[in-house]
Structure formats: structure tokens, C-alpha cells
DOPATOR-258353 format. One line per field, with one value per residue (C-alpha): residue number from 1; residue in one letter; x, y, z negated. Coordinates in Angstrom, 1 decimal. Layout:
<recs>
nr [NUM, ...]
rest [A, ...]
east [X, ...]
north [Y, ...]
up [Z, ...]
</recs>
This chain:
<recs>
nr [1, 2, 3, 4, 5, 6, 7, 8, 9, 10, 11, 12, 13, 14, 15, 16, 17, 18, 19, 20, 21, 22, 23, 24, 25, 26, 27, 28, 29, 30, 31, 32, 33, 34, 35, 36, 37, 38, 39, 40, 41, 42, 43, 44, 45, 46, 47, 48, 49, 50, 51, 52, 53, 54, 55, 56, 57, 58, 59, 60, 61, 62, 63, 64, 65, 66, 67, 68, 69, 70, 71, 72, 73, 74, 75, 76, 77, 78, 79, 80, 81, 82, 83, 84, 85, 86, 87, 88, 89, 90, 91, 92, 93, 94, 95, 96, 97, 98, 99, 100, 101, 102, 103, 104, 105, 106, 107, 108, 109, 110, 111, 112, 113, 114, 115, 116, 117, 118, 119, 120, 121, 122, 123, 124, 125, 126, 127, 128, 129, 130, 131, 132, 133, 134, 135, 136, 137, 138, 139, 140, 141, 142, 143, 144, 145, 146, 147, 148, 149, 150, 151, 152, 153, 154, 155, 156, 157, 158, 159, 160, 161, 162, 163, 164, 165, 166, 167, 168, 169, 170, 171, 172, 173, 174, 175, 176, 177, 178, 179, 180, 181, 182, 183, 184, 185, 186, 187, 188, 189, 190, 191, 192, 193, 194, 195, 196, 197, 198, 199, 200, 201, 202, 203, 204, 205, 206, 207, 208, 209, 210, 211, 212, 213, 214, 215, 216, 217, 218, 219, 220, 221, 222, 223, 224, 225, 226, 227, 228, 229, 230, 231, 232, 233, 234, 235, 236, 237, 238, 239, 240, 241, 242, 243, 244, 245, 246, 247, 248, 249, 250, 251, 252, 253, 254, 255, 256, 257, 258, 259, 260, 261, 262, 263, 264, 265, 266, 267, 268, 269, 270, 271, 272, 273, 274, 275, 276, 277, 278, 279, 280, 281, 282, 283, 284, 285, 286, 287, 288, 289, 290, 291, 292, 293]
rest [X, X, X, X, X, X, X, X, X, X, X, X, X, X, X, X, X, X, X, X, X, X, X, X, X, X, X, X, X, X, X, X, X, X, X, X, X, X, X, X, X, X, X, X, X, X, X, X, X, X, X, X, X, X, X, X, X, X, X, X, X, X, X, X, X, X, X, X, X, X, X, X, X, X, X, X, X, X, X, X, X, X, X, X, X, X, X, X, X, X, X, X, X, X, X, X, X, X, X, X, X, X, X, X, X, X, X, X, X, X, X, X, X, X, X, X, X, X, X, X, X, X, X, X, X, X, X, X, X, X, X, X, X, X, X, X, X, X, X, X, X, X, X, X, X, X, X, X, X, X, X, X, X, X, X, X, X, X, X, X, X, X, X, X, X, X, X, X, X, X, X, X, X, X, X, X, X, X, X, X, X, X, X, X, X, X, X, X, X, X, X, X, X, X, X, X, X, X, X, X, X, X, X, X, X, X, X, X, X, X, X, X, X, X, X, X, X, X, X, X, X, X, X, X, X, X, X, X, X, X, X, X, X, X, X, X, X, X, X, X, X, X, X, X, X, X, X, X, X, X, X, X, X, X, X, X, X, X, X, X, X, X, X, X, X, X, X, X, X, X, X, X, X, X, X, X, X, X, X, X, X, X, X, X, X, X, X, X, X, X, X, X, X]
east [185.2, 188.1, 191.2, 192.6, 196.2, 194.9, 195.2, 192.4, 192.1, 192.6, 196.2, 197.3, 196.5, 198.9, 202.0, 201.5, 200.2, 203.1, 205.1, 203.7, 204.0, 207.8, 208.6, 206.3, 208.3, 211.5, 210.6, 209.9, 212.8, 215.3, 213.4, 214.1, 217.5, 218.2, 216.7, 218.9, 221.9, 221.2, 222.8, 225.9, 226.0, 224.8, 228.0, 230.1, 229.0, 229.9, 233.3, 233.4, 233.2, 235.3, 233.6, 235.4, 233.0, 235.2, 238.6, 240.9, 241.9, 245.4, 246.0, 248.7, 249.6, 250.3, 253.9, 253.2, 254.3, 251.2, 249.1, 246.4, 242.8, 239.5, 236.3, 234.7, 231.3, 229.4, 231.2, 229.9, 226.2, 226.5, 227.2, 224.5, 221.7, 222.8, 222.4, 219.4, 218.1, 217.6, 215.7, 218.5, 220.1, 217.7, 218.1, 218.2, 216.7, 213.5, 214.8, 217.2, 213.8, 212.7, 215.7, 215.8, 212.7, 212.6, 216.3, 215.0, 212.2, 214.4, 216.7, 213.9, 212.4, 215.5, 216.8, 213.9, 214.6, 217.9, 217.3, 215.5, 218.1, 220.9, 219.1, 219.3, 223.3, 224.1, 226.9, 229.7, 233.5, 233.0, 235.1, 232.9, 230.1, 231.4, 231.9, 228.6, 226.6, 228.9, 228.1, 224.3, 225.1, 226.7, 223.8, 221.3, 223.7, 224.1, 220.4, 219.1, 222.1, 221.0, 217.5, 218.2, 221.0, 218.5, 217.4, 221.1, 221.8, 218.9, 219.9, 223.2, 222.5, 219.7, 222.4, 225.2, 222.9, 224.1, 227.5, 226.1, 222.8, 221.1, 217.1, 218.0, 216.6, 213.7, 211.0, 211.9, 209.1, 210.7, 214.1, 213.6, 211.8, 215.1, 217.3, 215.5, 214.9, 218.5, 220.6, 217.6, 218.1, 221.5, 221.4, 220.2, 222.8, 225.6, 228.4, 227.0, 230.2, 232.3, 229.8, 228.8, 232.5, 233.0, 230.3, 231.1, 234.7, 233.9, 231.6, 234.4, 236.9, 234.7, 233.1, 236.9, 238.9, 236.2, 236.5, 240.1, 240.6, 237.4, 239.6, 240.5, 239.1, 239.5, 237.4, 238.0, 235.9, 237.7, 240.8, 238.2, 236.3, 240.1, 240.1, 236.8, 236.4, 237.8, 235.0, 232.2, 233.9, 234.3, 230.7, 229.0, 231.7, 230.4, 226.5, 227.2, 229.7, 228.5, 225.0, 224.7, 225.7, 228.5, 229.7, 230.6, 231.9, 235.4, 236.7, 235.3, 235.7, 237.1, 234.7, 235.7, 235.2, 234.5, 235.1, 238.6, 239.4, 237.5, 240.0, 243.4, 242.3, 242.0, 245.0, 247.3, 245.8, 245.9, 242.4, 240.8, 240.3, 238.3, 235.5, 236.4, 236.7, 234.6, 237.1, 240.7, 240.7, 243.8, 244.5, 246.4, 249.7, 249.8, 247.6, 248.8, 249.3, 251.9, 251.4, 251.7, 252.9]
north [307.6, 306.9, 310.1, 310.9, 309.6, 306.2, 303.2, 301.3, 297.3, 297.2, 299.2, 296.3, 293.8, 295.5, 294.6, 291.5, 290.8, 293.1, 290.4, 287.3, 289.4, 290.1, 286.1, 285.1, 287.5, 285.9, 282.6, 283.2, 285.2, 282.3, 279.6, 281.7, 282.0, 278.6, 277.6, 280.2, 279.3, 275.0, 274.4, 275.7, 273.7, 270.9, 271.0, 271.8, 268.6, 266.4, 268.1, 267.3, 263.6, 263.2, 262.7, 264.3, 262.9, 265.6, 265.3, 267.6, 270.7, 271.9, 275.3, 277.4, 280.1, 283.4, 282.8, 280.1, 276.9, 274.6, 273.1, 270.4, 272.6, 270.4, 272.2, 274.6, 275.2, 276.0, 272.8, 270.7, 271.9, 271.7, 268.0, 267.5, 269.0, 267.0, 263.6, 264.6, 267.9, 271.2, 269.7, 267.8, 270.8, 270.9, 267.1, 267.3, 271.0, 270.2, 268.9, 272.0, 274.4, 272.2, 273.1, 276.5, 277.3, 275.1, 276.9, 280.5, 279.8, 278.3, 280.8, 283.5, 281.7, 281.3, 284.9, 286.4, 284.1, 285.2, 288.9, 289.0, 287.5, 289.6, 292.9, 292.2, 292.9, 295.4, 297.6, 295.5, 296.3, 295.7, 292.7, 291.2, 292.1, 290.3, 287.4, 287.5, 288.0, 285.9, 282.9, 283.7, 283.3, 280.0, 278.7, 279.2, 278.2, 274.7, 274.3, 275.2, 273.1, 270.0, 270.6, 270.7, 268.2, 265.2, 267.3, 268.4, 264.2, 263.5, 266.4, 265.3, 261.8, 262.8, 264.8, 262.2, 259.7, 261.2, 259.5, 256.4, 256.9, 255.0, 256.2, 254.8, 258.3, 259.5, 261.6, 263.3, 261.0, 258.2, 259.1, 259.3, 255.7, 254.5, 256.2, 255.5, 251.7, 250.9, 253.7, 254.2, 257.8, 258.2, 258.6, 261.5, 262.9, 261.4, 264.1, 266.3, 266.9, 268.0, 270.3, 271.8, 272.6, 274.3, 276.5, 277.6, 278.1, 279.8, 282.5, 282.9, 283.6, 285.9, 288.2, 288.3, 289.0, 291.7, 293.1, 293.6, 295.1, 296.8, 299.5, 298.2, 296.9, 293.8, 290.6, 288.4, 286.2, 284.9, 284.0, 282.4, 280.5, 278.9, 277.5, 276.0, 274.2, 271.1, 270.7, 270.7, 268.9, 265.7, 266.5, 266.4, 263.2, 261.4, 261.8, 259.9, 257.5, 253.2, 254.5, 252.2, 255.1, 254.4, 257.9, 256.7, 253.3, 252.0, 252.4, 255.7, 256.3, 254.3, 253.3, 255.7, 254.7, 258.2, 262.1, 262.2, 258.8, 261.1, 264.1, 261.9, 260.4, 263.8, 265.4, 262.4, 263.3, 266.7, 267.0, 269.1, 271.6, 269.7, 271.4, 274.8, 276.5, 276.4, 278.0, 277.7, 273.8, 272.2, 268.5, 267.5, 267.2, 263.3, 262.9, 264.4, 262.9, 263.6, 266.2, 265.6, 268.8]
up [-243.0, -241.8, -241.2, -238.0, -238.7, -240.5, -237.6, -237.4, -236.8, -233.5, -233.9, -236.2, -233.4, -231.0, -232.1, -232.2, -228.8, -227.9, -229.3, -227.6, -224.5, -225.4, -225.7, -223.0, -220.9, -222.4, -222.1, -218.3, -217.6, -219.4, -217.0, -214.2, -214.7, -215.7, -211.6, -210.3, -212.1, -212.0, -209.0, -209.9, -213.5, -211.1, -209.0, -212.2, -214.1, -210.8, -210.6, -214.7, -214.3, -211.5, -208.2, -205.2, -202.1, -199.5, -198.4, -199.8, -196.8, -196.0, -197.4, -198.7, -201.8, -201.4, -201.5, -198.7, -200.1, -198.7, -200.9, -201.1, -202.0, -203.0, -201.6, -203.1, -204.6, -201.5, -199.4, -202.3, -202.4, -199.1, -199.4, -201.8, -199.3, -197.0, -198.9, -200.9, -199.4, -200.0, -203.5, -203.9, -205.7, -208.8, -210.0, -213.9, -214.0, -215.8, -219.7, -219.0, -218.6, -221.5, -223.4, -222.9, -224.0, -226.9, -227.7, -227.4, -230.0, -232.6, -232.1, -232.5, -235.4, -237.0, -235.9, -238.0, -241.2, -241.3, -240.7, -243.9, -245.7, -244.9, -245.7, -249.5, -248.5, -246.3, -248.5, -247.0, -245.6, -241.5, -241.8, -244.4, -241.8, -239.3, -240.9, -242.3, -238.8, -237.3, -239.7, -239.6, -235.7, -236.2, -238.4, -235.7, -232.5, -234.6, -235.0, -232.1, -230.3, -232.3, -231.1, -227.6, -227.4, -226.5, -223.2, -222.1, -222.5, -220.3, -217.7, -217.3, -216.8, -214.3, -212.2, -213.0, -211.0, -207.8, -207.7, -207.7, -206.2, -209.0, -209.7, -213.6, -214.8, -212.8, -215.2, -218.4, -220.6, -218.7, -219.7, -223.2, -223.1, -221.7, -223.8, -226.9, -226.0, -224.9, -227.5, -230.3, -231.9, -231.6, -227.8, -227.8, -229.9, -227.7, -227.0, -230.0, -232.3, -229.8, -227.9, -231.5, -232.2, -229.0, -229.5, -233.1, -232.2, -228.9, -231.5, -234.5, -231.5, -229.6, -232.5, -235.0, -231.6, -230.2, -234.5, -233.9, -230.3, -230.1, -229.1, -226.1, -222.4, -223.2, -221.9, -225.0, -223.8, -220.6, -222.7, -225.6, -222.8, -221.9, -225.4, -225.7, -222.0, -223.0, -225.9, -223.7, -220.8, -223.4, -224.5, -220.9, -220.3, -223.3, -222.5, -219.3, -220.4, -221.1, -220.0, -217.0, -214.5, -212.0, -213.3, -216.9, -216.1, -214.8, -212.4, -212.0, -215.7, -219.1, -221.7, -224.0, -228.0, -229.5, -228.5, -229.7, -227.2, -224.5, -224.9, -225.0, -222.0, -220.2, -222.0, -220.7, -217.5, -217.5, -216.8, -219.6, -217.6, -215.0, -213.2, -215.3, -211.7, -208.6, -206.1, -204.9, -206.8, -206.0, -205.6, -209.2, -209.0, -210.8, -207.1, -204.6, -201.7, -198.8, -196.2, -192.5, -190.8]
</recs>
């Protein structure tokens, strides 16, 4: 007979249905977010490779020297509506779903693994700590990057579409055929170096700079994001480059030969910071053109 306080089977069910309800619920809420939040990557990416399809307006600073200003992000999803509709706005959002999910059970699987390896060691100085977590972080950022990576290639090239209006990349099995037949593997994995090393340097920065002014207000992460742009500005650039899009070949954009060609480009034209802002976008200087009073 069993005592009062002993659980009985069904209490050692619970928590793990509790569990599968926990990353069902997780699962939804990251697919909900990544909807909400596509259209605005969706614009970003366009502004990334390049295409401006509005005329820059007339405005001026707040010292009121008058300057040339590129639209914003609601004058360019406007565009997009009208040539594609209100649908328009969500091209390339399934492989992200697809990625999301598959990135928040690696990172989960991987999450617990490591958990169980860094309690054999927890007498540790806090900066010891740190760089402990932060490398178990790192570990499971690069892996679940390099299982996600093929879906982020397809995605961009899916939204990349829109500046040339090709239908090249229609459904996500189709994509992959196409990818696969024309790039083999290592398509999927185009754009991978430099997106992985903007990730891992975004983390270092991040967790070693909020270790050392945890005693402030400070946002760390703005001036960190400032470093790490330009990585994953070459990486979305090199998914879409010399794959048959109008996006990633001249005259809209060089062939470029590798990641580090990619970045000199943009650093000679001081665009590594392309697309890093969606409002008050000014015409570059090297382009600017005269204006009429």
C-alpha cells in the first residue's frame, strides 16, 4: 500500500507532458513571431542587396542643411503590396518557420547536454563563468546556425526574387532540388563563415562587456550590434550572389569570389552598413545627386 506522500505513476507522467506542452508552446510562439516580424527582415534584405525601386525625397537635418532621404520601411512595404499584394509581404517566410523551429530544438537538445556538463564545475571565479557559459553558448549558436543555414539560403533567395521578378525559387522542396542540382551540398552553406563569425563575436562582445559594466545602464548591445552588421550583411549578399537572380549579378551586383571579396567591395563603397536602418536613410554621399531648389 502505497503512503500518502509517495507519487504514484501518473505524477511521473506529468512532467513530461508538461514539457511537450512547454516546447509546443515555444515552438508556436517562435513561429508567431517570425510572421510578425518577416516583413520587416523582408524589407531589410532588399535594402541589403541594393535595390532602391522609390525616388529619394527632399528633406533636411536638424541643423537644416537639406538632404537627399531614401524611403522608409513603411513607403517600401508599401511598394511591395502594391506589386505583389498584401501576400506579397511574406515571400521567403516559410524555410524561415522551418528554421526556427528546427533552431529552437537543437538549441534545446543541445542546451540540456551542456547543462549536465557544466555542473561537474561550478566552484569557479565569475569571470571564469562567464567564459565558460559563454563558450557553451557559442557551441550551440554554431550548431544550430549550421543546421539552419540551408533554410536562411533558400529564404533569401525566395525574397531576393523580387528585384527581378524571377519565379526561379517558388516551393521550399523545389528550392532545395534547385539548389542542390545546380550548387550540390555546398549551396546550402553559401554565406556560412561570415554569418557564423558574426554571431560568435556578437555573443563574446555582449556577455564580457555586460560582465564588466553590469553596474551600469548600459545597452551593450546597440554598440555590439554596430560591430557585427557588416558580417551578416556579406552573409545574406553571398547566398544571393551567381545564383541566377538579377539581385546577385552585375550590374546590380559583382560576382564576388569569396566573403572577404564581398566585404572590400562594400568597404570601398562604404556600404557595410547597408540596410542596418529602416528610417531617416540618406542617399550616400559617393551618389548623391544635385538638388534643384
Amino acid at each position: 500500500m502505497e503512503s500518502a506522500g509517495t507519487p504514484g505513476p501518473a505524477a511521473d507522467v506529468e512532467p513530461d507532458g508538461a514539457a511537450v506542452d512547454v516546447d509546443t508552446a515555444v515552438l508556436l510562439l517562435g513561429a508567431g513571431v517570425t510572421a510578425a516580424t518577416h516583413p520587416l527582415l523582408y524589407v531589410k534584405l532588399l535594402i541589403q542587396v541594393g535595390h532602391e525601386p522609390l525616388p529619394p525625397a527632399v528633406g533636411s537635418t536638424m541643423f537644416g542643411r537639406r538632404v537627399l532621404y531614401l524611403p522608409g520601411f513603411f513607403s517600401y512595404a508599401q511598394h511591395i503590396v502594391a506589386v505583389d499584394g498584401n501576400t506579397g509581404l511574406f515571400r521567403g517566410l516559410s524555410p524561415r518557420i522551418v528554421s526556427s523551429t528546427i533552431s529552437t530544438v537543437v538549441r534545446s537538445k543541445v542546451k540540456q547536454q551542456v547543462e549536465l556538463l557544466s555542473k561537474r564545475d561550478e566552484q569557479q571565479t565569475s569571470l571564469r563563468k562567464v567564459v565558460q557559459e559563454t563558450s557553451h553558448e557559442m557551441i550551440i549558436q554554431c550548431l544550430s546556425r549550421v543546421a539552419t543555414h540551408p533554410f536562411h539560403v533558400m529564404s533569401v533567395r525566395c525574397m531576393a526574387q523580387f528585384v527581378g521578378r524571377e519565379v526561379k525559387y517558388c516551393g521550399m522542396f523545389s528550392c532545395m532540388m534547385k539548389i542542390f542540382k545546380e550548387e550540390g551540398v555546398a549551396g546550402f552553406y553559401v554565406g556560412l563563415v561570415p554569418h557564423v563569425l558574426g554571431e560568435v563575436l556578437f555573443l563574446w562582445c555582449c556577455n564580457l562587456l555586460a560582465h564588466l559594466i553590469n553596474t551600469y545602464a548600459v545597452d551593450e548591445s546597440i554598440a555590439v550590434s554596430v560591430l557585427t552588421y557588416p558580417f551578416m550583411l556579406v552573409a545574406d549578399l553571398m547566398a544571393v550572389n551567381n545564383c541566377g537572380l538579377a539581385a546577385g549579378l552585375p550590374p546590380r551586383s559583382p560576382i564576388f569570389q569569396s566573403w572577404l571579396h564581398c566585404w572590400n567591395h562594400l568597404s570601398h563603397q562604404g556600404h557595410l552598413f547597408r540596410g542596418s536602418s529602416f528610417f531617416f536613410r540618406r542617399v550616400p554621399v559617393t551618389s548623391l545627386p544635385p538638388i534643384e531648389d
